[in-house]
N, C-alpha and C positions, 0 to 999 in steps of 0.2 A: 523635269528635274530642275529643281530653284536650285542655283549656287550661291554663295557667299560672295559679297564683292570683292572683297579679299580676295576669295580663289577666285575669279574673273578675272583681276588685276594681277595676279600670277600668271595664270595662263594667257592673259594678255601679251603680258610682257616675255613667256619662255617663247610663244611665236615670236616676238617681232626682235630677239636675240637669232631665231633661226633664221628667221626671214634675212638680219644683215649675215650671219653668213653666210646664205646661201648667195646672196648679191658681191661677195667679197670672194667667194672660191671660184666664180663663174662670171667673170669678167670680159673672159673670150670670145671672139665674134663666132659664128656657126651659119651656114648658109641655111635659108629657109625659104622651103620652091611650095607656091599653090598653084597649079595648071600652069599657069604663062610667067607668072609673076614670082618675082624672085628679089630677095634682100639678105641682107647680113646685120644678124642682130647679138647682142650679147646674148649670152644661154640664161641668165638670168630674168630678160624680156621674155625669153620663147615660155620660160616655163612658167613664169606669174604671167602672161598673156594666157595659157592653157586652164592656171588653174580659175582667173577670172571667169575666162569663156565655160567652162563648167560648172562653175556658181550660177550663173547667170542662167545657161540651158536647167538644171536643176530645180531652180528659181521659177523659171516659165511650167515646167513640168508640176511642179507642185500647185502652180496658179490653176494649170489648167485641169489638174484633179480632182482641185474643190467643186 
């Protein structure tokens, strides 16, 4: 499906509106344990870390299907 760059530049811009508030509601630190290791990050990190790490596996999944 071709978009408009207009609607691209819309929908650009309604994400990176959500994206600051989702960095501005979620400023709070949150304990985050993997086996041994353990940190304290904003909730903002944990979840743009999440949804990186899932582009990225999604990403290789798709490389590796062609």
């Amino acid at each position: 499906m071709k978009l408009n760059k207009n609607v691209r530049t819309g929908i650009a811009i309604a994400i990176g509106v959500l994206l600051l508030v989702l960095v501005l509601q979620n400023m709070h630190a949150t304990p985050l344990t993997f086996i041994t290791w353990s940190v304290r990050l904003p909730v903002f990190v944990v979840v743009l870390l999440s949804v990186v790490i899932g582009f990225l596996l999604g990403k290789l999944i798709r490389i590796k299907a062609r």
